[in-house]
N, C-alpha and C positions, 0 to 999 in steps of 0.2 A: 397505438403505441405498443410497444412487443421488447419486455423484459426479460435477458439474457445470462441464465445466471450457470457457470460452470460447477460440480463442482466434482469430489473427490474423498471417498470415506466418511466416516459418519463424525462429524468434529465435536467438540464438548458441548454447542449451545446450539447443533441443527435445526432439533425441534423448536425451537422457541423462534431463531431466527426466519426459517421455512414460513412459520405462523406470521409473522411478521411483513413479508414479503409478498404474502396470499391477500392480506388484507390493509393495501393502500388505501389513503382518500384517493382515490386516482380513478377515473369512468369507466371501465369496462377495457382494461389491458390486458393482453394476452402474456403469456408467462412461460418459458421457455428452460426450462430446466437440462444441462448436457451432460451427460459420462463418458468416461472412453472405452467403458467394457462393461457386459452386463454384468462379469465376477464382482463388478464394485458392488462393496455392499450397500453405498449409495443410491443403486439402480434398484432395488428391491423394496427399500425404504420409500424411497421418492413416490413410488409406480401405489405401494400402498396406501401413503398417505394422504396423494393425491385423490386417490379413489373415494378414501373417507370422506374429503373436504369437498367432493362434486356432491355424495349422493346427501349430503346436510346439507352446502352452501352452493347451489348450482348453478348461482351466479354471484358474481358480476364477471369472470374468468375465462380463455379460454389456458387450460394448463396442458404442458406434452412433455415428456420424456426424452431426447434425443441421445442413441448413444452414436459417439462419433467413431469408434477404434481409432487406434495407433499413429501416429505419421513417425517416418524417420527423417523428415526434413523440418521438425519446428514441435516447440515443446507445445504439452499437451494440453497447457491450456486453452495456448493459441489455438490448437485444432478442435478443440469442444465450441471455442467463440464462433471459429469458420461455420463448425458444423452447424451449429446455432442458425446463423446468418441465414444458411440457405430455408432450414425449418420456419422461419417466421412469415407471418402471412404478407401479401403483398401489400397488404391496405395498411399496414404499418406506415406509418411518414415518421416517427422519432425509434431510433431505437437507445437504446435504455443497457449497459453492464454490472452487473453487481460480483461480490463473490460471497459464497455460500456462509460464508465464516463473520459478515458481516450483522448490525445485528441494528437496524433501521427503524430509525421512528414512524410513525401514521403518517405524519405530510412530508416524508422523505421524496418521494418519486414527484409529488406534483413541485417541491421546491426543487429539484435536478432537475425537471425538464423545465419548468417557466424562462428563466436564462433563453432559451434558445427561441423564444418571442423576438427578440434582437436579432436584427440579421447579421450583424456582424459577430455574432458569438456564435463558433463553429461548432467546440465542446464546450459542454457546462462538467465540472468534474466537483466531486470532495475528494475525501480522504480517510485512510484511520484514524483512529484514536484510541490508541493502546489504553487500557484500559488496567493499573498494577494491581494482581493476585497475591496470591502469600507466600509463592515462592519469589526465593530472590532472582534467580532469569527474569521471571514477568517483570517483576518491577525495576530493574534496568531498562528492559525491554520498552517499558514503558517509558521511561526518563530518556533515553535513545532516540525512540521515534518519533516525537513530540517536539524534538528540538527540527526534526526535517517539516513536521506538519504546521510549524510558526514559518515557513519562509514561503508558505503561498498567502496571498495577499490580494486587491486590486492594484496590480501592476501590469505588466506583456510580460513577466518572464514566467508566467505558470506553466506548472505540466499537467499533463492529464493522468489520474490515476483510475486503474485497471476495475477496481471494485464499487466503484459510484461514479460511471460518467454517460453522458449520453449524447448523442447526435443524432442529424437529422437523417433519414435514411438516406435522401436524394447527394447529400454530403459523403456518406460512406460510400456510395457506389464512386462521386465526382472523385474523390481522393484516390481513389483506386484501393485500399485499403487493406480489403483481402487478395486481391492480385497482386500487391507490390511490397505491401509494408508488413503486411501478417504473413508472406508467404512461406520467408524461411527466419522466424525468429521464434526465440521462448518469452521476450515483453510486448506485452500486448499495448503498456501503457504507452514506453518511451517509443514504441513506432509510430501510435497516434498521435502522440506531441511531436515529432518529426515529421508526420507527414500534412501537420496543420501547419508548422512552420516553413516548412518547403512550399507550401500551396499560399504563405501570406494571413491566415487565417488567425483565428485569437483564441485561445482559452480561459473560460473565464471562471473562477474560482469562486464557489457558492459553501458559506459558511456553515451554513443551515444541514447540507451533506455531510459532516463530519460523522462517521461513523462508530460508536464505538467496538470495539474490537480488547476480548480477552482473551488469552492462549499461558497457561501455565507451562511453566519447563525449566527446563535444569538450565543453570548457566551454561552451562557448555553447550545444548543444543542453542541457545541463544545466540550464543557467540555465531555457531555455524552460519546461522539465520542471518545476520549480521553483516558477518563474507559474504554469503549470497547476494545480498543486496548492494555492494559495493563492488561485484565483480560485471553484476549487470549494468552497474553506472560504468562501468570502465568500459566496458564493450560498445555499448547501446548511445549514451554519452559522454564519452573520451572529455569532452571540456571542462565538464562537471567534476571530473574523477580528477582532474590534473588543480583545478581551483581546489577542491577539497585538501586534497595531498599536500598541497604547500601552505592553505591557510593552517589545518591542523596540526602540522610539520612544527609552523613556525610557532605557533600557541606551545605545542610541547618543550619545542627548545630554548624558545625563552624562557618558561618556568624552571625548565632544568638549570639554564644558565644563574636564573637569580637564585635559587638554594644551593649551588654552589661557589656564586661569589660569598653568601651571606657568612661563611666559616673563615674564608679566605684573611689568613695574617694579616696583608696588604691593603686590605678594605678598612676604612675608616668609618667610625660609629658614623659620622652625618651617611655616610655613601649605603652603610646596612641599614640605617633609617629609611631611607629612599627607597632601598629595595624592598622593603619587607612592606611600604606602603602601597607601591607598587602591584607589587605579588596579591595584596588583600584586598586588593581594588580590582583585579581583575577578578578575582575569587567570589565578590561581593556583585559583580555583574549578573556572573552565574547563576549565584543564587536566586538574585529578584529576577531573573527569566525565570527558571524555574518555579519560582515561588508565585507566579506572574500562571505561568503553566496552570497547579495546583488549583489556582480559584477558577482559570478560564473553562475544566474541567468540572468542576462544581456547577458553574451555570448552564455548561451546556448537557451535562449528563444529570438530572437533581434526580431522576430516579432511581441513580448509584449511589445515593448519600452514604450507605452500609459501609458501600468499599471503600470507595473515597472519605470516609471521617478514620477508618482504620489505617487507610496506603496510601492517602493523596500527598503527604508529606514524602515520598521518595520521589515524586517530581524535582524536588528543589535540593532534599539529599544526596542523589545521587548524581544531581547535575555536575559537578567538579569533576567526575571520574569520566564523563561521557567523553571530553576530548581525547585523551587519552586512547578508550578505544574506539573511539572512532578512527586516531591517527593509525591503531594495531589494523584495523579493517581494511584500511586506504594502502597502506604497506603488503597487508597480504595477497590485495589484488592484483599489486604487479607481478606478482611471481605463478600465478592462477589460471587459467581462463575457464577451468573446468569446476561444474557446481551440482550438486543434486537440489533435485523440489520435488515435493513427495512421491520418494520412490525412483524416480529417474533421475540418470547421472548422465550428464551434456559435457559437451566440451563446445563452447563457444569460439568457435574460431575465427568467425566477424560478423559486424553486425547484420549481414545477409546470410551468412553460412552457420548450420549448426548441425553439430554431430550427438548423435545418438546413442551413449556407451550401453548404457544397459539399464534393464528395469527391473528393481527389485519386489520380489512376490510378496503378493497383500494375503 
């Protein structure tokens, strides 16, 4: 088994996550760390600390470095995975993605791969789980993405996410993967869920993967984050993007409609009754998801108790304002195709084609 993990500057919880990653319950996996430049200051870190962790822990690992350089045909995470791919030894049968920013429990990797015992499960995937800081960005941030990470389930409509999934190798080659679906894109996840559903295959959503994930930041870089992620649903999955658009469309305009009949002369006290029960019953939805969020958080993260007894409450707080920008997100992606991701600004021009504007100096 040969663990593939990209990554990209030295993020707030490396250390700790790096450590994490080193030491699975998992037999003697190989570990497969990528850069796209040596200037990263990731490649110096890595290269170090891997060194330490051989000459104390000289087993159960084989660990390497890989740095990839540049492509101007596909964003650079995709080409650290490519690079990856070819680095890992042959005697790999599952291969394993994570992302560096992730931050994994002891039986994370043996519960991602077990799934794929099934033969009819092609990916086994998780997911994040934002994790709310003490700025207010994270903690949107976190009531945000949490309402995306309740809609995978045991059902066929999952997708595979890019930072905890894994497959079988003899799978990656049959799908064509890196020749077809990684070749010219910046999502590494939505081409795997495309090219298991093109191929008939299943992804199967493993609870136990949820990841937690904390990243502090100003609202406005959140926002950005936000776009980005709605502009690649629009590219990558057009159907999703157009579902979204009209469900959150119509959430917003019917609340708007009902706060401004509620003033309305012509409105009769039964009819603002109705409305106003209306309005507080959706409202009250909201909350018990989020409030629902809040505990589901709690059992699966207890060793966050600190954060979560301080923040866990803006799961269900800020749930009311999340349609809203989500509907700001879905709007601004039709006017968009172009998105930066650390340091590099794309202009997506379809889901095979991408252009390479420029990259800004680390």
């Amino acid at each position: 088994m040969a663990l593939i993990i990209p990554c990209k500057g030295l993020g707030q919880d490396l250390q700790s996550n790096l450590t994490r990653f080193l030491t699975q319950d998992y037999p003697g996996y190989e570990l497969v760390f990528v850069v796209a430049s040596e200037e990263d200051p990731a490649h110096c870190y890595l290269l170090d600390r891997l060194k330490t962790w051989a000459h104390n822990f000289p087993e159960p690992h084989a660990t390497s470095v890989v740095v990839a350089g540049h492509s101007e045909v596909r964003g650079e995470k995709v080409n650290n995975l490519l690079h990856g791919l070819r680095a890992v030894s042959r005697r790999a049968e599952v291969l394993v993605f994570a992302d560096a920013d992730a931050r994994p429990k002891g039986d994370w990797l043996r519960s991602l791969v077990s799934p794929l015992a099934d033969s009819s499960v092609t990916v086994s995937t998780g997911f994040r789980w934002y994790l709310p800081g003490s700025s207010f960005g994270s903690q949107f941030r976190a009531a945000w993405d949490t309402s995306i990470a309740t809609m995978l389930g045991e059902h066929d409509h999952n997708f595979a996410w890019g930072g905890s999934m894994a497959l079988r190798a003899k799978d990656v080659e049959g799908l064509r993967l890196a020749e077809r679906y990684w070749a010219h894109t910046v999502s590494d996840d939505y081409a795997v869920t495309r090219a298991v559903r093109d191929a008939g295959g299943r992804i199967r959503f493993e609870p136990r993967c949820l990841l937690a994930s904390r990243e502090e930041s100003s609202f406005r870089d959140f926002v950005r984050w936000a776009n980005r992620q709605i502009v690649i649903t629009r590219v990558y999955a057009a159907h999703l993007w157009s579902l979204g658009l009209a469900s959150h469309g119509l959430y917003c305009a019917t609340f708007l409609l009902g706060l401004l009949l509620l003033p309305y002369p012509g409105s009769s006290a039964q009819g603002r009754l109705t409305i106003t029960v209306l309005l507080l019953f959706v409202l009250s939805l909201g909350l018990a998801k989020g409030r629902l969020r809040s505990v589901l958080a709690a059992e699966l993260f207890p060793e966050e108790n600190a954060t979560l007894k301080g923040y866990g409450c803006r799961y269900w707080q800020l749930t009311p304002l999340v349609p809203w920008l989500m509907f700001y997100n879905f709007v601004m992606a039709s006017f968009t195709r172009r998105i930066e991701w650390c340091g590099t600004h794309y202009i997506l021009k379809s889901r095979n084609e991408v252009e390479v504007v420029r990259r800004d100096s680390t």
